[in-house]
C-alpha positions in Angstrom: 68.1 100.3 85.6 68.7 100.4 89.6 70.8 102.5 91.3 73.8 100.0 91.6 74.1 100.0 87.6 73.3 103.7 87.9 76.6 104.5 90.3 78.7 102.0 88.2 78.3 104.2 85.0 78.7 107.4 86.9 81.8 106.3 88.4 82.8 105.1 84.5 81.8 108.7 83.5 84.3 110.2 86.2 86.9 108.3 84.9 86.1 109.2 81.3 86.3 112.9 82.0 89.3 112.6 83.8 91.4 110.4 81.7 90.3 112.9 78.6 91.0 116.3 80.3 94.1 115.0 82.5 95.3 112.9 79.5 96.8 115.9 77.9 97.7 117.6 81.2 100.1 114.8 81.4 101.2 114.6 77.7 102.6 118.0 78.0 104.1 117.3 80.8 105.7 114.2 79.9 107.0 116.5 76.6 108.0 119.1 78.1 111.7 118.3 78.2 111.6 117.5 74.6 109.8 120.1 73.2 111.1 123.2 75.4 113.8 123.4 73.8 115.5 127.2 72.8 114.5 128.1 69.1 112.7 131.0 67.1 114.6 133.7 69.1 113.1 132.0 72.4 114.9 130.9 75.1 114.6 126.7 76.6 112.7 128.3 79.8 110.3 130.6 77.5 109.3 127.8 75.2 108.5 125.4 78.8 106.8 128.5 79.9 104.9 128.1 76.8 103.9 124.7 77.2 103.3 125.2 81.1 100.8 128.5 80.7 98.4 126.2 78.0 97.3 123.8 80.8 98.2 125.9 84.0 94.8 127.1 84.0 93.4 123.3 83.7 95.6 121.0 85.6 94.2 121.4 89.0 90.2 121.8 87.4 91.4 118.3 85.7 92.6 116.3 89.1 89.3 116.9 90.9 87.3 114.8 88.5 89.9 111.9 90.0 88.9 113.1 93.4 85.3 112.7 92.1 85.5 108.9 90.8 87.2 108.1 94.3 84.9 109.9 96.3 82.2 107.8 94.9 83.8 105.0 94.9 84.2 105.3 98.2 80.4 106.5 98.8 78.7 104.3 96.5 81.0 100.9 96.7 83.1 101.0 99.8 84.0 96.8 99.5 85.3 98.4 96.5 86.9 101.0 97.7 88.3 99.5 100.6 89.7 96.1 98.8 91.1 97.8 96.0 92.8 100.9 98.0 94.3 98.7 101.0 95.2 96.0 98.3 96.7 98.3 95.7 98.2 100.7 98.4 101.5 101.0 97.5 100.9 101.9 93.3 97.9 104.3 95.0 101.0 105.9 97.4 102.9 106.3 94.5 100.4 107.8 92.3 99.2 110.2 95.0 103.3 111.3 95.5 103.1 112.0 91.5 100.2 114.2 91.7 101.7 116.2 94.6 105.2 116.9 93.1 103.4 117.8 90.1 101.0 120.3 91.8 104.0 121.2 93.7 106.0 122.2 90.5 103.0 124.2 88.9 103.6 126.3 91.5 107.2 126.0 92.7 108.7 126.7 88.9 108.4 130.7 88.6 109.2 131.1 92.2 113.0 131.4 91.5 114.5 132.8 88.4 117.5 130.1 89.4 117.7 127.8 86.4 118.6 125.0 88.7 115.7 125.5 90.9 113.3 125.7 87.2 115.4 122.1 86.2 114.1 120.9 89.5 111.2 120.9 89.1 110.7 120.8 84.9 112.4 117.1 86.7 109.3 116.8 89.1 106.3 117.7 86.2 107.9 115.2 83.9 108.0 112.7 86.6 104.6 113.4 88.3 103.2 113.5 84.7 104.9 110.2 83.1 104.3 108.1 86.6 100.7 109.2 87.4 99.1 107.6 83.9 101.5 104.8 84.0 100.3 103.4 87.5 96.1 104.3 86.6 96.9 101.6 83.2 98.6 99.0 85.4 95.8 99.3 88.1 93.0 99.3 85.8 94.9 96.7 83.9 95.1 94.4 87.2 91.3 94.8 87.5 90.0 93.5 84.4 92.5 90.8 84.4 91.5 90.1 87.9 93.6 89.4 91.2 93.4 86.5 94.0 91.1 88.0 96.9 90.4 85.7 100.1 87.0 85.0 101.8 86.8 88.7 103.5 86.9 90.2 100.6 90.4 91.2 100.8 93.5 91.3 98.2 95.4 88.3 99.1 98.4 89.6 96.7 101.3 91.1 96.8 102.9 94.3 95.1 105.1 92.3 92.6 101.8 90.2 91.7 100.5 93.5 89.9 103.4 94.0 88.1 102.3 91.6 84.7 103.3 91.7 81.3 99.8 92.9 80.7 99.8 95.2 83.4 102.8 96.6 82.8 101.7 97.0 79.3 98.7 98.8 80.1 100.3 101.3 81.8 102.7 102.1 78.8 99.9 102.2 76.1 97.8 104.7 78.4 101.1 106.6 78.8 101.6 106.8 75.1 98.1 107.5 74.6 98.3 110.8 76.5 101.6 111.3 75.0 99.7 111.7 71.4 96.6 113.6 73.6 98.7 116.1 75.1 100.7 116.9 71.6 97.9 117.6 69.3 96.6 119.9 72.7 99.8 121.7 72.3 99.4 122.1 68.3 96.1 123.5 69.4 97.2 126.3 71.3 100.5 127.3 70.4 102.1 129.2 67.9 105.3 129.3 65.4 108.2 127.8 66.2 106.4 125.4 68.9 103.8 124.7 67.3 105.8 123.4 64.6 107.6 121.8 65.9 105.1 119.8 67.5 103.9 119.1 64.4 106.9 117.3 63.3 106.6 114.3 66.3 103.1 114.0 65.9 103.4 111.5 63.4 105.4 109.3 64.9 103.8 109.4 68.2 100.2 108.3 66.3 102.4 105.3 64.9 104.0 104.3 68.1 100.4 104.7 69.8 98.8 102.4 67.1 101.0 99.9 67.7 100.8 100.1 71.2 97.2 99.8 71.3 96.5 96.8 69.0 98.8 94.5 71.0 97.3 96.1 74.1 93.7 95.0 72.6 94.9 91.5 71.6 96.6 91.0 74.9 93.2 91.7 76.2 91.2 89.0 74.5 93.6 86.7 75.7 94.0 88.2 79.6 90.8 88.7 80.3 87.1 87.6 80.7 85.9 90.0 77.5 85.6 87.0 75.0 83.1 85.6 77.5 80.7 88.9 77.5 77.6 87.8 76.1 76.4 90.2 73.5 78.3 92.4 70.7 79.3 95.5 73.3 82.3 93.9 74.5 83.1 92.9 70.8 82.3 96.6 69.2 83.9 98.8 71.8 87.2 98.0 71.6 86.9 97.8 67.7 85.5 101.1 67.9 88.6 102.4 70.0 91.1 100.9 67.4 89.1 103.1 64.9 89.1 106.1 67.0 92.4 106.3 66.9 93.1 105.5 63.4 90.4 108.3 62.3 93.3 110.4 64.5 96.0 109.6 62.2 93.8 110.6 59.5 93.3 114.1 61.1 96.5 114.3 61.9 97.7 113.8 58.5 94.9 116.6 56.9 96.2 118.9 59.6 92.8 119.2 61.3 94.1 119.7 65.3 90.5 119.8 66.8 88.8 116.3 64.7 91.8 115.0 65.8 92.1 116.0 69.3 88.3 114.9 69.4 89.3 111.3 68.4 92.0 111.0 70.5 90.0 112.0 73.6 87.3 109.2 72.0 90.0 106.6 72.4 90.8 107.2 76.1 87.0 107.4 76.3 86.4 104.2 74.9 89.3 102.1 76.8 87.6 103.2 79.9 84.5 101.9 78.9 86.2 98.9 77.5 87.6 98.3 81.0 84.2 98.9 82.6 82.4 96.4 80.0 84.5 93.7 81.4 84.4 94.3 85.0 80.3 94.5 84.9 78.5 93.3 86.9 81.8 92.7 89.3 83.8 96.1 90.6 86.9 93.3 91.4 87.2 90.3 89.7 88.5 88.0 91.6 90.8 84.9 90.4 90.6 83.1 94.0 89.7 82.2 96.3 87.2 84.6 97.6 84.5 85.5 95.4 84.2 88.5 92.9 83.3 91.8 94.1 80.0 92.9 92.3 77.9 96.5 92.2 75.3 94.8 94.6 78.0 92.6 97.4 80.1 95.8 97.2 77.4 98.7 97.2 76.2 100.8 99.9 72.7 100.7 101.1 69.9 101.8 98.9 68.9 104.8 101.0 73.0 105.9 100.8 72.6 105.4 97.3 69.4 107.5 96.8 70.5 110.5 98.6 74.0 110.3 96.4 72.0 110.3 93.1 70.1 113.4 94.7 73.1 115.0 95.3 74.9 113.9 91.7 71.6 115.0 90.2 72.0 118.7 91.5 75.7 118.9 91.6 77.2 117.6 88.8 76.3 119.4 86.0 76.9 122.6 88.0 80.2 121.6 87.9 80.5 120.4 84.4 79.1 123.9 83.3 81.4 125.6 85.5 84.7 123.7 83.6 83.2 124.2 80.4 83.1 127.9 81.0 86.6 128.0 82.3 88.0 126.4 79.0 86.1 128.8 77.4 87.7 131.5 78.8 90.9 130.3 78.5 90.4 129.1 74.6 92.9 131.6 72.6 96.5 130.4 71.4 99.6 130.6 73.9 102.0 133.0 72.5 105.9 132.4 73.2 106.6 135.8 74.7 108.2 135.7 78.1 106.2 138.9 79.1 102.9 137.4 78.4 103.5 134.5 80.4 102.1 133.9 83.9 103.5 130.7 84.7 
């Protein structure tokens, strides 16, 4: 293994970490609305609290590894990171306004006691949370499936180009995905009335979900390049994903939160590697009529790319171990008591 198929899989593994830790982040988010609702003696704004205070100490821990995958992106790959960010600038814009309003609203929301001012921004975190994971499917969606770039390496398309059936579709399964991710994360740390309540849509969030995902798998034989991997990995992963997330509703349905919170995280796990699988040994697959971007026409040069492995090397599970800890810490049950609450 060089160092070009060395940075591809680390940059995979960024994404994999964030997708599963900011995969519920945004599934509570996107709930929140529904779910904070008064009941058990609790008011609306105590049960949002609720749902707010079980990833407040995350979210931000959760964005970096994000931050991470583009960093190296941009350090390892820069063709890459260049053609893909001027290209997809506009969904990239959007996504980055998402992330901020939603970072905003973390700490905005308690600021007031005004319930107009908490509706505000309960409006932003729903927003920030529902967009953010909707534009990351339709981009890596667009990538697998491949777009026109010219002889300089550039994206010779335009904004409406990336907005395809399968595409769009992407985007809404990895929404739906997180939805299901971010509910069983709730079950798992709150209590009574919230939690059952939770409970309750669980089921028919894993159907929805299934669904979701099986066309989204089909539609991906038939968009992309997979069918013409040589070997069984691009066969067997995204079988395995369709099992992951059936083993879920099997959890789900014995009541076991953390298998099934495991297998759920294993799905977003798996349709990352399922995206990388098809891109290798491209970065950007290109459909014309400049060539494909690959890990070696894209890369940086071997002495950049030896000095970032160093650095990965030392860093990296520092930081891995750091997280680790903090979820650690922060492992008990959210009660729904408005004095407990720091959020």
């Amino acid at each position: 293994m060089n160092l070009n198929i060395l940075w591809f899989i680390l940059i995979a593994v960024l994404y994999i970490g964030f997708f599963i830790l900011e995969g519920f982040d945004f599934g509570v988010g996107i709930l929140l609305p529904f779910m904070g609702k008064a009941g058990g003696g609790a008011s609306a704004d105590t049960m949002r609290r609720t749902m707010i205070n079980t990833i407040g100490p995350h979210w931000d821990g959760n964005e970096v590894w994000l931050l991470a995958a583009g960093g190296a992106t941009f350090a390892a790959f820069p063709l890459w990171y260049a053609t893909m960010f001027s290209g997809f600038y506009l969904p990239f814009f959007l996504l980055l306004v998402a992330l901020i309003i939603r970072g905003i609203a973390f700490e905005f929301r308690s600021k007031d006691d005004n319930p107009k001012w908490r509706a505000l921004w309960d409006g932003c975190m729903f927003l920030g949370s529902l967009f953010a994971p909707f534009l990351l499917g339709v981009a890596f969606s667009n990538l697998v499936r491949g777009v026109p770039i010219d002889d300089q390496m550039l994206y010779a398309g335009g904004f409406l180009y990336l907005l395809n059936p399968y595409a769009l579709l992407g985007g809404v399964t990895v929404v739906m995905v997180c939805v299901l991710h971010g509910a069983i994360f709730l079950s798992m740390k709150t209590t009574e009335v919230l939690r059952e309540r939770v409970h309750k849509i669980i089921p028919g969030l894993w159907v929805v979900s299934v669904v979701l995902a099986v066309i989204f798998l089909i539609a991906t034989f038939f968009s992309t390049g997979i069918s013409d991997k040589p070997g069984i990995l691009a066969w067997v992963v995204p079988i395995a994903c369709a099992l992951a997330l059936l083993a879920a509703g099997y959890f789900i349905r014995r009541k076991r939160e953390g298998w099934a919170f495991g297998m759920t995280a294993l799905t977003l796990a798996l349709v990352v590697v399922m995206f990388f699988v098809i891109l290798y040994p491209n970065v950007m697959i290109s459909t014309g009529p400049g060539p494909s971007l690959t890990i070696y026409n894209a890369s940086s040069a071997p002495y950049t790319l030896k000095v970032l492995t160093t650095v990965a090397v030392i860093l990296l599970p520092i930081v891995m171990a750091y997280q680790a800890w903090t979820y650690w810490v922060f492992r008990k049950r959210i009660e729904t008591k408005a004095d407990t609450l720091i959020y």
